[in-house]
N, CA, C and O atoms as CSV, one atom per row, in Angstrom:
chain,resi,resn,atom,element,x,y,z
A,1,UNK,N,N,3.384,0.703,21.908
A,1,UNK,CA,C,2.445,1.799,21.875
A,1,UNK,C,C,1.963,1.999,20.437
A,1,UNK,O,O,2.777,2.130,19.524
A,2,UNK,N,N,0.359,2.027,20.187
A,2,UNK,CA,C,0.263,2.248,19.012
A,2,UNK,C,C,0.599,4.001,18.531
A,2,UNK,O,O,0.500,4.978,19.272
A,3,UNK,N,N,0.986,3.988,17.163
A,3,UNK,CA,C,1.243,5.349,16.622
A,3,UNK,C,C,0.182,5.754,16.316
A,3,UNK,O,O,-0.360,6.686,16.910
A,4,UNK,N,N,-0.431,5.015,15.136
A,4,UNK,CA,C,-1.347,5.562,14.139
A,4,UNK,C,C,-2.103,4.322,13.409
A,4,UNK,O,O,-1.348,3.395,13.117
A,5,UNK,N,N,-3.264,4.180,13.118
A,5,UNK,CA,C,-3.549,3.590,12.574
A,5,UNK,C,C,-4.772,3.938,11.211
A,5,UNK,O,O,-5.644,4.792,11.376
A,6,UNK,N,N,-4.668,3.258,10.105
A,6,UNK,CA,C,-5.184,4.032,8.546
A,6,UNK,C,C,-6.295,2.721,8.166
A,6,UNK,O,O,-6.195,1.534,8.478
A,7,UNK,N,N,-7.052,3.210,7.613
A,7,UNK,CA,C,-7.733,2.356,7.002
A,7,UNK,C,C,-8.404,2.868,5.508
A,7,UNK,O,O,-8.820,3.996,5.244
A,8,UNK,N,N,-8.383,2.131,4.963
A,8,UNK,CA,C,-9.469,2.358,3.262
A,8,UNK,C,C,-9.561,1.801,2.202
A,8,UNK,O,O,-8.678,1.141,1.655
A,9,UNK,N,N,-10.769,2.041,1.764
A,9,UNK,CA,C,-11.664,0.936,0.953
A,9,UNK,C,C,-11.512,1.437,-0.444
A,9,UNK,O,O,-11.317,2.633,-0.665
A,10,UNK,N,N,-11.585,0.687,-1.241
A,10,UNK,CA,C,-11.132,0.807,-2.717
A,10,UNK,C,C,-12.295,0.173,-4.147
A,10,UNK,O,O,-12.602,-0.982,-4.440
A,11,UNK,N,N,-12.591,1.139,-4.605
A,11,UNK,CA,C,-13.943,0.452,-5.733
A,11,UNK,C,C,-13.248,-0.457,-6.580
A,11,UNK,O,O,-12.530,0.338,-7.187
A,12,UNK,N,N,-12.882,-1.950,-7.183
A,12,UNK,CA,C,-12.081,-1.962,-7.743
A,12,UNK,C,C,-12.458,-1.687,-9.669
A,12,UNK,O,O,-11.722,-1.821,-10.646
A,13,UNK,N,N,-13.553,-1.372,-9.582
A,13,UNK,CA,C,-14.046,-1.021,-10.694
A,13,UNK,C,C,-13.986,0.399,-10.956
A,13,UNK,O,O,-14.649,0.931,-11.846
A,14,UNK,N,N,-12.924,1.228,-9.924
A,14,UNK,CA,C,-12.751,2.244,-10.226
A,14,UNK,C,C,-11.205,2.246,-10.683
A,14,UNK,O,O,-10.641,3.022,-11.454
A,15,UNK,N,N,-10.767,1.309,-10.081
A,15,UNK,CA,C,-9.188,1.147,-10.273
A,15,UNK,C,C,-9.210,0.498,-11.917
A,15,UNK,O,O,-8.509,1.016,-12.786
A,16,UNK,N,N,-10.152,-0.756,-12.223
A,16,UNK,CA,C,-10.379,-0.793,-13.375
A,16,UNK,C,C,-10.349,0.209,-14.669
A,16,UNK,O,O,-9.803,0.019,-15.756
A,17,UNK,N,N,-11.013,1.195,-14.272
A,17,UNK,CA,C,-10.990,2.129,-15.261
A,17,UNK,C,C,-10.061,2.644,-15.331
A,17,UNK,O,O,-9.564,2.660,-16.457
A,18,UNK,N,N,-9.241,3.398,-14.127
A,18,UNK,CA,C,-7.977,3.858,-14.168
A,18,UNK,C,C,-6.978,3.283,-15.116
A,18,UNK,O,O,-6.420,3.687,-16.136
A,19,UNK,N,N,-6.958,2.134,-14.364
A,19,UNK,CA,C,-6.007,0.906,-16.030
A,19,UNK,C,C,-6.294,1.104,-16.836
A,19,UNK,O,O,-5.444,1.739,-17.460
A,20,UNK,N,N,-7.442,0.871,-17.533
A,20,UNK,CA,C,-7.762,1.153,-19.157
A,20,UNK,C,C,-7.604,2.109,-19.958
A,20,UNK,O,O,-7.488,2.289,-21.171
A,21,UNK,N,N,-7.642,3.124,-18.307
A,21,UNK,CA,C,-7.080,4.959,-19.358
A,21,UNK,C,C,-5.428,5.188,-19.348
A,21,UNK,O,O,-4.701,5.678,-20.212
A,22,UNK,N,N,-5.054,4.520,-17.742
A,22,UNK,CA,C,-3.979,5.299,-18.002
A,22,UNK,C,C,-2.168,4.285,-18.008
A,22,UNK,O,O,-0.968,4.538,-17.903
A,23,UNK,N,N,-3.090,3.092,-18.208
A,23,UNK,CA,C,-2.198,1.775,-17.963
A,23,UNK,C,C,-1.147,1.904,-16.800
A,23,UNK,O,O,-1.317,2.246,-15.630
A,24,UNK,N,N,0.632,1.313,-17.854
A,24,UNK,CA,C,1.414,1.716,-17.121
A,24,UNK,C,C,1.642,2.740,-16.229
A,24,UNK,O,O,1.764,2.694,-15.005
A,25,UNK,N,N,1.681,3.580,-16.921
A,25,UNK,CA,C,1.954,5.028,-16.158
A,25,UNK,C,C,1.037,4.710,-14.814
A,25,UNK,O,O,1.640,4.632,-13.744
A,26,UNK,N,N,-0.173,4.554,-14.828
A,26,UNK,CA,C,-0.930,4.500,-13.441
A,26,UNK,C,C,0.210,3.799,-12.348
A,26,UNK,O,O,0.863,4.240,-11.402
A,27,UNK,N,N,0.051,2.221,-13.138
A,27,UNK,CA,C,0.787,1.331,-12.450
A,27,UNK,C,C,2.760,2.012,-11.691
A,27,UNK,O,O,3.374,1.874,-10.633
A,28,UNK,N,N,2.946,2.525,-12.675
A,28,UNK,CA,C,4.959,3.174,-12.180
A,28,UNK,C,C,4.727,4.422,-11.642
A,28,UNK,O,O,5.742,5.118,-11.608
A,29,UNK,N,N,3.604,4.996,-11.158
A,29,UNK,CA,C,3.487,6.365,-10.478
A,29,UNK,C,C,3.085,5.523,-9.292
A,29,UNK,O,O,3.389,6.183,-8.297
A,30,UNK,N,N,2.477,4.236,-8.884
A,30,UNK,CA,C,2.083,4.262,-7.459
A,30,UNK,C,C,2.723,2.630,-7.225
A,30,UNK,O,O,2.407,2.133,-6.144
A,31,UNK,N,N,3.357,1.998,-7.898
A,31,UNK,CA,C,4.157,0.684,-7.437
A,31,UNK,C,C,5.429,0.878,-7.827
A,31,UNK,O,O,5.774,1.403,-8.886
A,32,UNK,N,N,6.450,0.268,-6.593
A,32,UNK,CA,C,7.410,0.032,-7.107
A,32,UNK,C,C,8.191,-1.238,-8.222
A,32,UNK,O,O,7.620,-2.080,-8.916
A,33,UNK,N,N,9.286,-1.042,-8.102
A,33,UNK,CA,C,9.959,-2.031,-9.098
A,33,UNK,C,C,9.526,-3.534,-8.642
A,33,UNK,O,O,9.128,-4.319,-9.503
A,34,UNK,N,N,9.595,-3.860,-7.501
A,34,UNK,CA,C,9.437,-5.249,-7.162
A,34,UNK,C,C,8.071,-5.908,-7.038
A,34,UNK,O,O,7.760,-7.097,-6.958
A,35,UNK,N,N,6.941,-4.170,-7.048
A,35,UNK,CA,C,5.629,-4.858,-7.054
A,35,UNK,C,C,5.630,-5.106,-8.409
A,35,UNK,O,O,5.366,-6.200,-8.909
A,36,UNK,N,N,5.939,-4.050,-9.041
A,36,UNK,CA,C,5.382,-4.085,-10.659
A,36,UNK,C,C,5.992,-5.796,-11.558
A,36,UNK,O,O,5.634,-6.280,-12.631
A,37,UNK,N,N,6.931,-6.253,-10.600
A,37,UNK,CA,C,7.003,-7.352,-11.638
A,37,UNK,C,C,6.247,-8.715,-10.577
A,37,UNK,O,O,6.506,-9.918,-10.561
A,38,UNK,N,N,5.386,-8.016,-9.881
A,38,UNK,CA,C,4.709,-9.466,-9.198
A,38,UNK,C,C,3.437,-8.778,-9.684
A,38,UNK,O,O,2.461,-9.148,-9.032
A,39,UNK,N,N,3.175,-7.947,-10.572
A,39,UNK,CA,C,1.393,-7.556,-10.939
A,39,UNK,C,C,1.323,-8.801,-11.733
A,39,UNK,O,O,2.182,-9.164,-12.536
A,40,UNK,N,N,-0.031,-9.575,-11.372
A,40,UNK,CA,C,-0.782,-11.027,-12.429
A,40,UNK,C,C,-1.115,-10.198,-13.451
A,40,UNK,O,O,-1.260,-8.983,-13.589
A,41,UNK,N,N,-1.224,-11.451,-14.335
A,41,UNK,CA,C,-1.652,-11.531,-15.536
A,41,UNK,C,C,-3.444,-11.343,-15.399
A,41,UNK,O,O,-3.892,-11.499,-14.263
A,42,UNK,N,N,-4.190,-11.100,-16.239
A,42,UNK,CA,C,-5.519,-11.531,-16.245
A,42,UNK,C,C,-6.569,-11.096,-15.530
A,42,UNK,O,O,-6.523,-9.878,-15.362
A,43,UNK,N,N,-7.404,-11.572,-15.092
A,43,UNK,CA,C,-8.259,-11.000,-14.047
A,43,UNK,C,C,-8.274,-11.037,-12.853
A,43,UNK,O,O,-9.290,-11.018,-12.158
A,44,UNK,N,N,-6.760,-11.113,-12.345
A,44,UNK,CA,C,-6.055,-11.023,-10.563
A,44,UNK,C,C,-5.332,-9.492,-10.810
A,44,UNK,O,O,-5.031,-8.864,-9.795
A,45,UNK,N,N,-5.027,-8.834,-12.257
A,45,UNK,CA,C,-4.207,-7.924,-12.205
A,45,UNK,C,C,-5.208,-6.698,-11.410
A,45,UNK,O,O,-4.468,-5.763,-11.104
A,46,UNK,N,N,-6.436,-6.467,-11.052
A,46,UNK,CA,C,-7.391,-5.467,-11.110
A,46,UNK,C,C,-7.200,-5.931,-9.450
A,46,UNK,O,O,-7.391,-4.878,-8.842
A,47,UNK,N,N,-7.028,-6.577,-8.847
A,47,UNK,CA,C,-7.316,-7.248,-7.376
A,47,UNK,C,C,-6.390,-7.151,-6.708
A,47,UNK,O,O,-6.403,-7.144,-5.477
A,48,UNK,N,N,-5.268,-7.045,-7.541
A,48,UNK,CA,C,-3.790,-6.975,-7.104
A,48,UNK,C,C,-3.484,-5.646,-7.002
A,48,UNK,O,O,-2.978,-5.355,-5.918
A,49,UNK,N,N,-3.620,-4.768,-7.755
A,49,UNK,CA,C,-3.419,-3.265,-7.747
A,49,UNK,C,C,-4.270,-2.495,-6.854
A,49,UNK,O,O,-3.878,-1.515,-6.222
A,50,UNK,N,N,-5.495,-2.989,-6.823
A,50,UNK,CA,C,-6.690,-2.230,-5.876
A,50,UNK,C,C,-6.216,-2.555,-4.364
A,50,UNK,O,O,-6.283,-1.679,-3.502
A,51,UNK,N,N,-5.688,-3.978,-4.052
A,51,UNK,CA,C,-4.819,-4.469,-2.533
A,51,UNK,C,C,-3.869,-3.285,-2.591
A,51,UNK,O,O,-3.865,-2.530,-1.619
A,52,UNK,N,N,-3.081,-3.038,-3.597
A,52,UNK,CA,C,-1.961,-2.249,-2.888
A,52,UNK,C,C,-2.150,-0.840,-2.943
A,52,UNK,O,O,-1.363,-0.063,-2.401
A,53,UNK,N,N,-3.133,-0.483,-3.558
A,53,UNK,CA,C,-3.409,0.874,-3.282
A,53,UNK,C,C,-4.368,0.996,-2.306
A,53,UNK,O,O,-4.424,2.074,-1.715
A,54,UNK,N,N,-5.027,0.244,-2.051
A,54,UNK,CA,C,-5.493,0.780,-0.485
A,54,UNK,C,C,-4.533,0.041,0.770
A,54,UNK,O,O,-4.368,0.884,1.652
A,55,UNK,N,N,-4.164,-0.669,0.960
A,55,UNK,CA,C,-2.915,-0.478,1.657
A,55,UNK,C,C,-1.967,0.500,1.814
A,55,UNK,O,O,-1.567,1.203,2.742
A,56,UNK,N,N,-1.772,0.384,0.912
A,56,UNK,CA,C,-0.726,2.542,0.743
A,56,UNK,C,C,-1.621,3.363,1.306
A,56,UNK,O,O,-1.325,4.087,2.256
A,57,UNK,N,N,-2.957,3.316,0.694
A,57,UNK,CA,C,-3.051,4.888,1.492
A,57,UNK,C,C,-3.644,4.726,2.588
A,57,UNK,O,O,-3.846,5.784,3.185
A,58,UNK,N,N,-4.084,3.602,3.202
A,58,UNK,CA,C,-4.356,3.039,4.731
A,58,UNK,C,C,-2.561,3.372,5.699
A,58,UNK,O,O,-2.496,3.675,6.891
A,59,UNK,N,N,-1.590,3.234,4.957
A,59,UNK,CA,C,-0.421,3.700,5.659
A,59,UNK,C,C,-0.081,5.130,6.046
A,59,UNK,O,O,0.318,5.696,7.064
A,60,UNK,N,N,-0.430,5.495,4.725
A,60,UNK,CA,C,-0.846,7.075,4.921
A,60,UNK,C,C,-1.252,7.655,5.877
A,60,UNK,O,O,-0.662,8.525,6.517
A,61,UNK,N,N,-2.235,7.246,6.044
A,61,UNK,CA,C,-3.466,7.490,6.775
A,61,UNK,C,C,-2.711,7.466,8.578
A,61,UNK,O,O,-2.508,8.354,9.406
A,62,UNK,N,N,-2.482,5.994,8.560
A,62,UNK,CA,C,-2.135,5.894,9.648
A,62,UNK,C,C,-0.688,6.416,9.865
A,62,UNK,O,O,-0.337,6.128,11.009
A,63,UNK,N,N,0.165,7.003,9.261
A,63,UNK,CA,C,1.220,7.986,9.722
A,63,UNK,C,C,1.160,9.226,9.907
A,63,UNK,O,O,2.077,9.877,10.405
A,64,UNK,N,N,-0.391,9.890,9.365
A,64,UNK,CA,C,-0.710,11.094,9.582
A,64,UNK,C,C,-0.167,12.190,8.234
A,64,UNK,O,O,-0.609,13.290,7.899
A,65,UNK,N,N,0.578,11.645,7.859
A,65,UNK,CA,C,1.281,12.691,6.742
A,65,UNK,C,C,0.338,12.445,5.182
A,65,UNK,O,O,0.236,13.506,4.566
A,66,UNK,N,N,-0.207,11.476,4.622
A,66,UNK,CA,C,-0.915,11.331,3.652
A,66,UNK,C,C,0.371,11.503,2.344
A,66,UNK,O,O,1.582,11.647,2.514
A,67,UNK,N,N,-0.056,11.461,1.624
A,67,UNK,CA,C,0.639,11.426,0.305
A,67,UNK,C,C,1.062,12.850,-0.098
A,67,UNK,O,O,0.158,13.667,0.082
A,68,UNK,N,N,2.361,13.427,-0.665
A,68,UNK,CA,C,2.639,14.573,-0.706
A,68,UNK,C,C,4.138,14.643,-0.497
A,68,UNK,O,O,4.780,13.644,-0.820
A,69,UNK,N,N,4.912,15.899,0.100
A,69,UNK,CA,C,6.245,16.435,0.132
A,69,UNK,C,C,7.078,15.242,1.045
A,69,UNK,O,O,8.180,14.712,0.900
A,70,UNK,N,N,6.073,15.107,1.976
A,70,UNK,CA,C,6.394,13.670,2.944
A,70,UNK,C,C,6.802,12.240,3.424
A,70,UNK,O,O,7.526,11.664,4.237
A,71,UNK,N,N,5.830,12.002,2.353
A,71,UNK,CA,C,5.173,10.485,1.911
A,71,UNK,C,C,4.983,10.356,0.310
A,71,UNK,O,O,4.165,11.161,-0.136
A,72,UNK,N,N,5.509,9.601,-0.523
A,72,UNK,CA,C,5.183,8.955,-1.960
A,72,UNK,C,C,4.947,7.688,-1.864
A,72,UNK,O,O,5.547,6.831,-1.215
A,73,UNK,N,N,4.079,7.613,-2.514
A,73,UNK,CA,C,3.529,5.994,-3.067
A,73,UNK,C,C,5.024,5.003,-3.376
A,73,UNK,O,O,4.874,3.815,-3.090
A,74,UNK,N,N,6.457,5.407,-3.940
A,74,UNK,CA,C,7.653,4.810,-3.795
A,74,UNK,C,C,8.344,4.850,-2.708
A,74,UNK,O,O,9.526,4.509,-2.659
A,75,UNK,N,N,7.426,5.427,-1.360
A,75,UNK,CA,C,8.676,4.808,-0.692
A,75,UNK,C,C,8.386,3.740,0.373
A,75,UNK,O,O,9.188,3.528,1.282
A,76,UNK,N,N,6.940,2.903,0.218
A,76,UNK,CA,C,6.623,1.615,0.368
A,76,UNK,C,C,6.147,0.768,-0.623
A,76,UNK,O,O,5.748,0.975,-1.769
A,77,UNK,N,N,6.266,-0.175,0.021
A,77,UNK,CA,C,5.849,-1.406,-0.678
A,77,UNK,C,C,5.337,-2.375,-0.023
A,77,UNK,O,O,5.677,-2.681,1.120
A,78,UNK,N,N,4.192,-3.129,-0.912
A,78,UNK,CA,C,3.290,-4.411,-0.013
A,78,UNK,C,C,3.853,-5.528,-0.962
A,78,UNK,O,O,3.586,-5.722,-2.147
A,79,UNK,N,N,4.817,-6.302,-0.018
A,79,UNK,CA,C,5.020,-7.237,-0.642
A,79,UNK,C,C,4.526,-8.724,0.098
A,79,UNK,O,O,3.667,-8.530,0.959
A,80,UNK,N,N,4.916,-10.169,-0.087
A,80,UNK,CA,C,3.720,-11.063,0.608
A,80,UNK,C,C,4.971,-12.049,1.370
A,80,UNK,O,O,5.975,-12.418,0.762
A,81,UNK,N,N,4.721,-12.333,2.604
A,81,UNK,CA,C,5.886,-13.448,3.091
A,81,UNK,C,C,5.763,-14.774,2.462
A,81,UNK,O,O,4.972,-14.770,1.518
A,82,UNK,N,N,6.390,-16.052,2.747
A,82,UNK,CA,C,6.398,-17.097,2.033
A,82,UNK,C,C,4.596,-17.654,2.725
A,82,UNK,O,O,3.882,-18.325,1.980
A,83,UNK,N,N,4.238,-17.375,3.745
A,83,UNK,CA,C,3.144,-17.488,4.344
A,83,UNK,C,C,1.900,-17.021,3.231
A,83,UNK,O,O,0.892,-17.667,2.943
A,84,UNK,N,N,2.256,-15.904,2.800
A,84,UNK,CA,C,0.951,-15.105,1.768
A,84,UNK,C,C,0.692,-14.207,2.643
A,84,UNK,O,O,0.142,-13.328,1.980
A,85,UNK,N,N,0.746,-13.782,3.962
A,85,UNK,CA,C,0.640,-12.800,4.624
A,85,UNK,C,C,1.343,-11.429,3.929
A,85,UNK,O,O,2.471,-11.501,3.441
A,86,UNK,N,N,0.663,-10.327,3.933
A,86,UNK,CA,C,0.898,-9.520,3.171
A,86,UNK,C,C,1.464,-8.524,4.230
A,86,UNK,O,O,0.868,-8.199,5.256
A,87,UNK,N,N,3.347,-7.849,3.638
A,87,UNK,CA,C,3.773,-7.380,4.387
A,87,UNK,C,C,3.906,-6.063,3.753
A,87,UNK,O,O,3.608,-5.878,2.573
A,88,UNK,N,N,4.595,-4.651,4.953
A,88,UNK,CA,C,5.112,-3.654,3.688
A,88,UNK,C,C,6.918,-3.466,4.289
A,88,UNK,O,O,7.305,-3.563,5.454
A,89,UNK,N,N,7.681,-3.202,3.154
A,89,UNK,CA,C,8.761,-3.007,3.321
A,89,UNK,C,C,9.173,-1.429,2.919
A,89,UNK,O,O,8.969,-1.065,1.761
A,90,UNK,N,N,9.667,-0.638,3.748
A,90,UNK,CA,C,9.375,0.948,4.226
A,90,UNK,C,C,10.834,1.042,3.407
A,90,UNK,O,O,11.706,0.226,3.706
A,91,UNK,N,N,11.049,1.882,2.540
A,91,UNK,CA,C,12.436,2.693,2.559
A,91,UNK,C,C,13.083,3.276,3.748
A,91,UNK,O,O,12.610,4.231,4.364
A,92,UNK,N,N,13.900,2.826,3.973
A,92,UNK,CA,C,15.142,3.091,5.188
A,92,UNK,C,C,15.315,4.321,5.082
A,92,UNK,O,O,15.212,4.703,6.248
A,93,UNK,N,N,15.641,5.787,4.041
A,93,UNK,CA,C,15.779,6.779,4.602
A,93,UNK,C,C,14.443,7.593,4.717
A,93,UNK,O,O,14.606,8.654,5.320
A,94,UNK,N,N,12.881,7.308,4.196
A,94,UNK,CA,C,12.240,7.564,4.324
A,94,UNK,C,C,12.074,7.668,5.998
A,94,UNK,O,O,11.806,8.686,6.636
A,95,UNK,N,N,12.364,6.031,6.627
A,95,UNK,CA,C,11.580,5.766,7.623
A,95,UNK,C,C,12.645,6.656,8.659
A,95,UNK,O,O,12.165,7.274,9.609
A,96,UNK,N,N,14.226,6.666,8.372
A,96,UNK,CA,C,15.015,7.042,9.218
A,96,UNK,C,C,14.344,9.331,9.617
A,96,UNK,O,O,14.344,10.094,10.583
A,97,UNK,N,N,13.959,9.383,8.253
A,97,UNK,CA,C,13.570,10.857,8.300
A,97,UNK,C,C,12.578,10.920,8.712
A,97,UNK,O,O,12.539,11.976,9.344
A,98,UNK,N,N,11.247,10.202,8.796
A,98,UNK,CA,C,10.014,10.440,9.095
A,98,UNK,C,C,9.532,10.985,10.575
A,98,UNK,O,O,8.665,11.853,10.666
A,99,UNK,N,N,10.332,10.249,12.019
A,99,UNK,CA,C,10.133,10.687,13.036
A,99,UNK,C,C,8.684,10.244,14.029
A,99,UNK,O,O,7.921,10.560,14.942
A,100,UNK,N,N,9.026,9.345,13.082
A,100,UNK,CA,C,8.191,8.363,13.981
A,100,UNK,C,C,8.676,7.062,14.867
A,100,UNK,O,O,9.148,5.983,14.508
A,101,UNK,N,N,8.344,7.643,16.285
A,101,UNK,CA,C,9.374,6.776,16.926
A,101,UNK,C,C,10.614,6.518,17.299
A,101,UNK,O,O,11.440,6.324,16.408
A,102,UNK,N,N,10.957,6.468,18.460
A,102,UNK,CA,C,11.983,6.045,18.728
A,102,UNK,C,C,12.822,4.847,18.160
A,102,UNK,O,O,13.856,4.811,17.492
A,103,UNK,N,N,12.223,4.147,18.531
A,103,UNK,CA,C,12.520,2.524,17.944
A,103,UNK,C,C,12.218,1.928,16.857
A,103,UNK,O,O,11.822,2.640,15.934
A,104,UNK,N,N,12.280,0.979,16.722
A,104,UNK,CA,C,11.416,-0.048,15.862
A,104,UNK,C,C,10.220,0.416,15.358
A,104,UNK,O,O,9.325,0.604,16.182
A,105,UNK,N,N,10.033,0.607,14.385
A,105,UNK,CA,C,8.468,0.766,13.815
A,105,UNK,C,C,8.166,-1.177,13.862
A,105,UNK,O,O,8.856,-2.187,13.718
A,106,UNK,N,N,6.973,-0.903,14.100
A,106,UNK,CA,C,6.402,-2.356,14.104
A,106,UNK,C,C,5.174,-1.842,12.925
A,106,UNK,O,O,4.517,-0.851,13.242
A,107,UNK,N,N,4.918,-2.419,11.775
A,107,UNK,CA,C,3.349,-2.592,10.954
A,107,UNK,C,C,2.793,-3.699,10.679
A,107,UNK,O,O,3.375,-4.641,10.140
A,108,UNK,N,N,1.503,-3.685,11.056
A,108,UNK,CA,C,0.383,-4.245,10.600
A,108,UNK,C,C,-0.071,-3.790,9.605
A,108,UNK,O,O,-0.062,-2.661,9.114
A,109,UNK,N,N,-0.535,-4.856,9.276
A,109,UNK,CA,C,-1.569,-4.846,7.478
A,109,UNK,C,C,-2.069,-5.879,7.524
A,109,UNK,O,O,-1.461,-6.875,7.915
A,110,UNK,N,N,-3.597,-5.893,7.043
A,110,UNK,CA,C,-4.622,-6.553,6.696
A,110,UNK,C,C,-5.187,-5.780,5.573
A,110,UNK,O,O,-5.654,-4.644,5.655
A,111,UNK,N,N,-5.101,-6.491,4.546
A,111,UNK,CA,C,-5.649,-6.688,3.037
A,111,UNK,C,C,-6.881,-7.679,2.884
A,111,UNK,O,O,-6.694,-8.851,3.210
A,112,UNK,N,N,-8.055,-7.312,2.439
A,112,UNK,CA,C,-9.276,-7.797,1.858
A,112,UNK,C,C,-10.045,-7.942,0.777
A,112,UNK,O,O,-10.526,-6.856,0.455
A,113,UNK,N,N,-10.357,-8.795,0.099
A,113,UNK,CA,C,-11.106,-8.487,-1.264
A,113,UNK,C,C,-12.684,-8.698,-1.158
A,113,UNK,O,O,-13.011,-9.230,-0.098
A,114,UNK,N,N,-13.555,-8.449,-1.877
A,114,UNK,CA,C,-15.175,-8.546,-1.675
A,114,UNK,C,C,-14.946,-8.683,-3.274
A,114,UNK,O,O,-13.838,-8.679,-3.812
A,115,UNK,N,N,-16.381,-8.825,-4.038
A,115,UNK,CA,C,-16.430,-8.854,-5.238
A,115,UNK,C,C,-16.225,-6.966,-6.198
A,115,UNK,O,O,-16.072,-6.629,-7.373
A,116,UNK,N,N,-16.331,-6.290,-4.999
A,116,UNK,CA,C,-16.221,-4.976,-6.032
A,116,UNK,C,C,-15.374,-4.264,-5.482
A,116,UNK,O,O,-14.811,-3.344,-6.075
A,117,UNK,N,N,-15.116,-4.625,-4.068
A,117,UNK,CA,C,-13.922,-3.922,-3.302
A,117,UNK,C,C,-12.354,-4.357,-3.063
A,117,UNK,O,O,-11.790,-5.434,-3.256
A,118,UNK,N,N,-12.004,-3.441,-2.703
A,118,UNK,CA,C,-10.546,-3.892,-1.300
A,118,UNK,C,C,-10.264,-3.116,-0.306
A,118,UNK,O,O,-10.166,-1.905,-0.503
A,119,UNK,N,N,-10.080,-3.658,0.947
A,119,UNK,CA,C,-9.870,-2.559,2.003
A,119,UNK,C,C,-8.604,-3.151,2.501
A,119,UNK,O,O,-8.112,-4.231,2.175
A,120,UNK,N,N,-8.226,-2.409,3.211
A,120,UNK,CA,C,-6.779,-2.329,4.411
A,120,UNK,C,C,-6.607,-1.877,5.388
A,120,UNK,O,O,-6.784,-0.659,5.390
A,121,UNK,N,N,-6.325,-2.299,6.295
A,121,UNK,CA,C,-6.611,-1.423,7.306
A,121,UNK,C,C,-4.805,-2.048,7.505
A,121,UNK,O,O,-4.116,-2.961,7.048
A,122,UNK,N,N,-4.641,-0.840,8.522
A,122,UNK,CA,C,-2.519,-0.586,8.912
A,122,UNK,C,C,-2.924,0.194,10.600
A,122,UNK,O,O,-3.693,1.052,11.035
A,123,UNK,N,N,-1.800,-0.791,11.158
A,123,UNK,CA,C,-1.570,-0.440,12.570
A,123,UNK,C,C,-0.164,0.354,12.297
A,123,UNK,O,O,0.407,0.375,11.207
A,124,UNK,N,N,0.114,0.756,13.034
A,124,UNK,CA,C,1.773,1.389,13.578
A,124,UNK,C,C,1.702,1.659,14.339
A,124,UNK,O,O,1.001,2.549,14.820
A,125,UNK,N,N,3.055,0.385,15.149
A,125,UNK,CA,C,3.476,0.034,16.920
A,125,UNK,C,C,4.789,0.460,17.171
A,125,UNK,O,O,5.748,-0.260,16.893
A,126,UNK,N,N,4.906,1.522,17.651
A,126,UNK,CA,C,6.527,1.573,18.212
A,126,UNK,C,C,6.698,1.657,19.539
A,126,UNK,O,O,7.833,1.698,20.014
């Protein structure tokens, strides 16, 4: 049964700027430890950050709670299988408290790039 599903699009020339003002800090307020040491070098780092922030808040979205007392940007993560398929791995007491579902959360994610964008769109099947 689907739960919820999120979607959203990301300027990455807005995320650009964000970096330039507010660097790290941007980056350790909305990735965790294991993304932050897979951010590229160069001109993939702007493509890479804009994927996972609209993924996050496409999860958001689709759990209904959005970002806040609820939900933080640390307590997922988009990380990639050996495939390159891009997965997210949920904090366990987040997901155990959240109340979604009986069972198994099942997620989808689809990540996209265009030349100025990124979108995501997130299923959630339980």
């Amino acid at each position: 049964m689907i739960i919820g599903t999120g979607i959203d699009m990301v300027d990455k020339r807005r995320i650009k700027k964000t970096l330039d003002r507010l660097g790290e800090r941007f980056l350790r307020r909305i990735l965790t430890g294991r993304e932050l040491s897979l951010v590229p070098e160069g001109s993939r780092k702007v493509e890479y950050v804009a994927g996972r922030f609209a993924a996050k808040e496409a999860f958001a979205k689709a759990t209904g709670f959005g970002f806040g007392k609820r939900l933080s940007w640390l307590d997922i993560e988009v990380l990639r299988e050996d495939s390159g398929k891009p997965t997210f791995v949920i904090a366990n007491q987040w997901l155990d408290s959240s109340g979604l579902g009986k069972g198994p959360l099942k997620v989808h994610l689809s990540i996209s790039h265009e030349k100025n964008y990124a979108i995501a769109q997130v299923i959630l099947e339980g």
